[in-house]
C-alpha positions, 0 to 999 in steps of 0.5 A, a space after each residue: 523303827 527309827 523310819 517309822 519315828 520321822 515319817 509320822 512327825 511328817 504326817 502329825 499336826 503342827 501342834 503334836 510336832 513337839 511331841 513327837 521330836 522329843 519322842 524321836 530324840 529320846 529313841 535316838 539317844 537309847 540306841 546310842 546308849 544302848 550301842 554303848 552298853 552292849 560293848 560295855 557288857 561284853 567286859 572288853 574295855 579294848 573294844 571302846 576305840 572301835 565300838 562306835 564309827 561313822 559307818 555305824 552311825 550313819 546306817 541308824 541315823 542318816 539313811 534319810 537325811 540329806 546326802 548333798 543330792 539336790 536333784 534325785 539321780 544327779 550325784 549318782 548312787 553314795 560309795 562307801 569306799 574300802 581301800 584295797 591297800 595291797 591292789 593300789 600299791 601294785 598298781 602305783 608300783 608298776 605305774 613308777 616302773 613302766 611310766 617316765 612322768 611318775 618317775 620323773 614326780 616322785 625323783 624330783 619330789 625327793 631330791 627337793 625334799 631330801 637333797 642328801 640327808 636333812 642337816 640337825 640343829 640342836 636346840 634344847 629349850 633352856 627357858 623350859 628346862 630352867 622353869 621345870 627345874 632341870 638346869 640354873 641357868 642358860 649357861 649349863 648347856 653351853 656348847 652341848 648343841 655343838 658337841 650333839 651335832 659334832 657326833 650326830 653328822 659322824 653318825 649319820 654318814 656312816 652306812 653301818 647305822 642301816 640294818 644292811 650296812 648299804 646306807 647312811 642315814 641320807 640315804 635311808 631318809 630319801 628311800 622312806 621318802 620313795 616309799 611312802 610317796 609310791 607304796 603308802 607308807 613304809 615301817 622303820 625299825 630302830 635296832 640296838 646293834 653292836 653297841 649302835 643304833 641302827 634304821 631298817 626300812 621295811 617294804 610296806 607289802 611286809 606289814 601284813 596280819 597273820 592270820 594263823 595267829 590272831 582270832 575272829 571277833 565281830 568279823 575282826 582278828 583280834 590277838 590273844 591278848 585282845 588287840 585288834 590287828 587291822 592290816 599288820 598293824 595291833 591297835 590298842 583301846 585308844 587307836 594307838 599303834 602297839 605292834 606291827 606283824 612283818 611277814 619274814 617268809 612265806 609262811 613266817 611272821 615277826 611281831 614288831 613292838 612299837 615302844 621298848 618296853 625298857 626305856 618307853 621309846 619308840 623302836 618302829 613306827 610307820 611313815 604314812 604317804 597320804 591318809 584319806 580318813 582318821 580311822 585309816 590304818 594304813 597310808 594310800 599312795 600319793 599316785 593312786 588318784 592318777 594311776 589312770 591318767 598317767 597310764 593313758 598318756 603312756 598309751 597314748 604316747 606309745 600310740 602316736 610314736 608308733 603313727 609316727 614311725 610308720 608315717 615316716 615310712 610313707 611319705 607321699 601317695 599317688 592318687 590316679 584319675 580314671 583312665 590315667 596313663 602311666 604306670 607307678 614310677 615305685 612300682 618294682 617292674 620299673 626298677 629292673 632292666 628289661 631286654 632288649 636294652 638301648 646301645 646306652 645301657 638305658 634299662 627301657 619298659 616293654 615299649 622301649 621307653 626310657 625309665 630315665 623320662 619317668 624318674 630323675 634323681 639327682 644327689 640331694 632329692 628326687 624327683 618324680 615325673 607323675 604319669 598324666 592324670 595322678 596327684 602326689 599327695 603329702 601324708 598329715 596326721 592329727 595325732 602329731 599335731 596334737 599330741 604336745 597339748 593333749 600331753 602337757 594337760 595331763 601331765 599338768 593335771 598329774 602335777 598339781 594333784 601330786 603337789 609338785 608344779 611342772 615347771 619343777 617336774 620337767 625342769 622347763 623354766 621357760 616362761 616369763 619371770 613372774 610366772 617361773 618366780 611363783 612357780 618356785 615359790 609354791 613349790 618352795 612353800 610345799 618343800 617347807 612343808 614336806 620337810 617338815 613331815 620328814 623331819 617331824 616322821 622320820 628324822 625325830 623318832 630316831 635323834 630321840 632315841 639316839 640322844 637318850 643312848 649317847 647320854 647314857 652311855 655317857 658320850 654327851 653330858 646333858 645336865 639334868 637329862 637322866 633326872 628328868 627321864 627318871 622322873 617320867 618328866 615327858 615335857 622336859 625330855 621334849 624340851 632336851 630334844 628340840 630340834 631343827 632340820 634344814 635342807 637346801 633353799 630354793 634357789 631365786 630366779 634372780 638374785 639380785 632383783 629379789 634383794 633389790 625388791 625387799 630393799 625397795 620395801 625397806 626404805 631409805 635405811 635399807 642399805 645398812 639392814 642385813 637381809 639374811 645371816 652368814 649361815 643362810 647365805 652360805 646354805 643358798 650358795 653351796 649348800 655348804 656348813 657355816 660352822 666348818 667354814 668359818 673355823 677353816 676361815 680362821 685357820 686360814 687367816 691365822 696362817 697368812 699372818 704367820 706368813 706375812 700375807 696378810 694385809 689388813 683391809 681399809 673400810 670404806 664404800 659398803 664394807 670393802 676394801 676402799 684403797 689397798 696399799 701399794 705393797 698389797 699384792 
């Protein structure tokens, strides 16, 4: 009817326009409404999140717009596509299994991101907790940050805070990261075990709907409850995730809630890779869109290293005239003595001819006396040739798609210094991002719920903590759980022409501005903790003046020691 509508606005007066428009607007406005109402009717309030979706709409009002076609048949029929979650993580499984470049991606991808687990930095907002109420003054948390990372870096290094007892948290953090990149997503679970918080990594095959237990509603399981479960995942009227349904066996499933019902925090949440659409409950890989392409380079390879093997074989032909004389100096008969022999012992062929005037061999090389009217001929093959360009695009091509450059992947720093320079900066930029998906998806959900046991358990006392968590105070608790999480930087090129080049900018004070803090630069030279080293410094420098050793330092030139005294050593 809605067809009917537009065509005869088409055929009417310029005049009638008016009329008509406002007849299809008003027929397109009680369709909407009416979509509404009928949810409404059913009395079903946790239908409302999926009583409207853009497919819905898009079959009533845009059948006849414009569909970015601006020639009929030049973008080919429209594809609604449905992700096949279980087919592209097989897929993207096998691909890391059978292919050196998807190994090669997600392997450095991790180690760049992860490195060996993500360090915390405490950092409880004092100016929101003093304007909410919580703490007089910035002094009421003084030296809490120290006593949260002192006990957070002891737990985190221990494998009895993983479910199985195989991994710290370093360790889990980077099988997450694997996961999700490879398969999707993958569900993590916090578990309260022997008095201590413990991470279980579960396979994103498991999260599967069982379907002996929810019903059929509108071509959708629906729980008893009335929660809809799309792909393992029980959503809610508002999208938001309830619970998980983990397949334990072949025929058994655990439901796994989401939030503790006790406390209000969260116990298991997924860790998407990629998410195509906002109403997608599951992640797609990160390899799914060059599954193919690395599949055809692999084939390729194995190809062209087959052609190779079996062009190694054969080195050279022999091309014979018409009528040429002269037998085939490989051919088995000439290799062979044939009677009668000459006094010498020389193997001759029927007309007493030596063999000796057809092949000389000496102990480097050999050489062939051809037989008149054949051609030696050395064997090329195009495919060798090729076979570096034809990889290198496509693998390229995979790279970029990924997120990661190849200079990166294939640790081939090889060209000139500008172009490896803004290789790594790129790359340094999408670790700062990735990182932060981690910290953000991974790292925070479990120091939430962590900080909130160690505090009640009264290991860390946090002032104003229990009051604001009692008080339901969700933006002071956020303000308690503030954080940061830092990894190792990427390391420059050259050094020193990258701090030559900032100080340049800065002019003729340049000298005496600091560029960075000692803790920075203790982190980009080994990825080691400031904070111990600096108290090991002072136990240090306490011992050598116990000792007598140690000599006070003369000022001078740039902060060194200008002129150490004569009984220095």
């Amino acid at each position: 009817m809605g067809v009917l509508f537009l065509c005869e606005v088409v055929k009417i007066s310029q005049g009638q326009t008016s009329i008509k428009m406002s007849k299809l607007t008003d027929f397109i406005k009680e369709k909407v409404v009416s979509i509404f109402e009928k949810k409404d009717e059913t009395k079903n309030k946790k239908n409302a999140f999926f009583a409207v979706t853009p497919s819905t709409l898009g079959n009533f009002m845009f059948n006849i717009n414009y569909d970015g076609e601006k020639n009929i048949g030049e973008a080919g029929p429209i594809i609604n596509y449905f992700n096949d979650y279980a087919g592209m993580r097989a897929r993207s499984w096998q691909l890391y299994y059978e292919s050196e470049i998807a190994q090669t991606i997600i392997r450095r991808s991790v180690t760049w991101t992860i490195s060996r687990g993500l360090r915390l930095e405490a950092q409880p907002n004092e100016n929101v907790l003093i304007s909410e109420g919580y703490i007089s003054d910035k002094q009421a948390l003084k030296g809490v940050d120290d006593l949260i990372e002192a006990r957070w870096k002891v737990w985190a290094s221990s494998k009895r805070i993983s479910y199985d007892g195989q991994m710290n948290l370093g360790g889990l953090a980077k099988e997450q990261q694997k996961n999700k990149l490879i398969a999707g997503d993958v569900l993590v679970i916090l578990r309260y075990k022997k008095n201590q918080l413990t991470v279980q990594l579960i396979d994103a095959a498991c999260v599967r709907t069982p379907y002996t237990v929810v019903n059929w509603q509108e071509g959708m399981p629906v729980e008893p409850g009335g929660e809809r479960v799309i792909n393992g995942v029980v959503l809610n009227d508002r999208g938001e995730h309830v619970a998980y349904w983990v397949q334990t066996t072949i025929l058994s499933f655990e439901r796994i809630e989401a939030k503790s019902k006790k406390t209000g925090f969260v116990m298991a949440y997924l860790v998407y890779g990629l998410k195509y659409r906002l109403n997608n409950t599951r992640g797609v890989p990160n390899l799914s869109v060059v599954i193919e392409s690395a599949n055809q380079i692999d084939r390729y390879k194995t190809a062209t290293l087959a052609n190779a093997e079996e062009s190694a074989k054969t080195v050279y032909t022999i091309e014979h005239e018409s009528f040429s004389e002269g037998e085939n100096p490989y051919n088995k008969q000439l290799t062979e003595a044939i009677l009668p022999t000459n006094p010498f012992d020389i193997p001759a062929d029927m007309n007493g001819i030596a063999l000796e005037n057809k092949v000389a061999s000496s102990t480097e090389k050999k050489v062939i006396n051809m037989p008149v009217g054949a051609k030696l001929t050395k064997q090329k093959h195009e495919a060798e040739v090729h076979f570096k360009e034809f990889y290198d695009t496509n693998a390229n091509a995979i790279c970029s798609t990924v997120g990661i450059p190849p200079e990166v992947a294939f640790m081939k720093y090889d060209s000139n210094f500008s172009a490896s320079r803004a290789a790594l900066k790129d790359w340094e930029h999408t670790i700062l991002v990735n990182r932060e998906e981690a910290a953000n998806d991974f790292y925070q959900p479990i120091y939430n719920l962590w900080l909130f046991i160690e505090v009640m358990t009264n290991k860390i006392n946090l002032p104003g903590y229990i009051r604001a968590y009692q008080e339901g105070n969700l933006f002071a608790l956020d303000a308690y759980q503030e954080t940061m999480w830092k990894g190792p930087t990427v390391p420059h090129i050259d050094p020193l022409k990258e701090v030559n080049a900032v100080r340049a900018m800065l002019g003729e004070n340049a000298a005496s501005v600091p560029l960075t803090t000692m803790e920075n630069a203790t982190e980009m030279l080994n990825q080691g903790d400031y904070d111990e080293n600096i108290k090991q410094f002072a136990e240090e420098l306490d011992e050598s003046k116990d000792l007598g050793v140690y000599v006070e330092p003369i000022r001078g030139g740039g902060g060194v020691a200008a002129n150490p005294p004569e009984n220095a050593g």
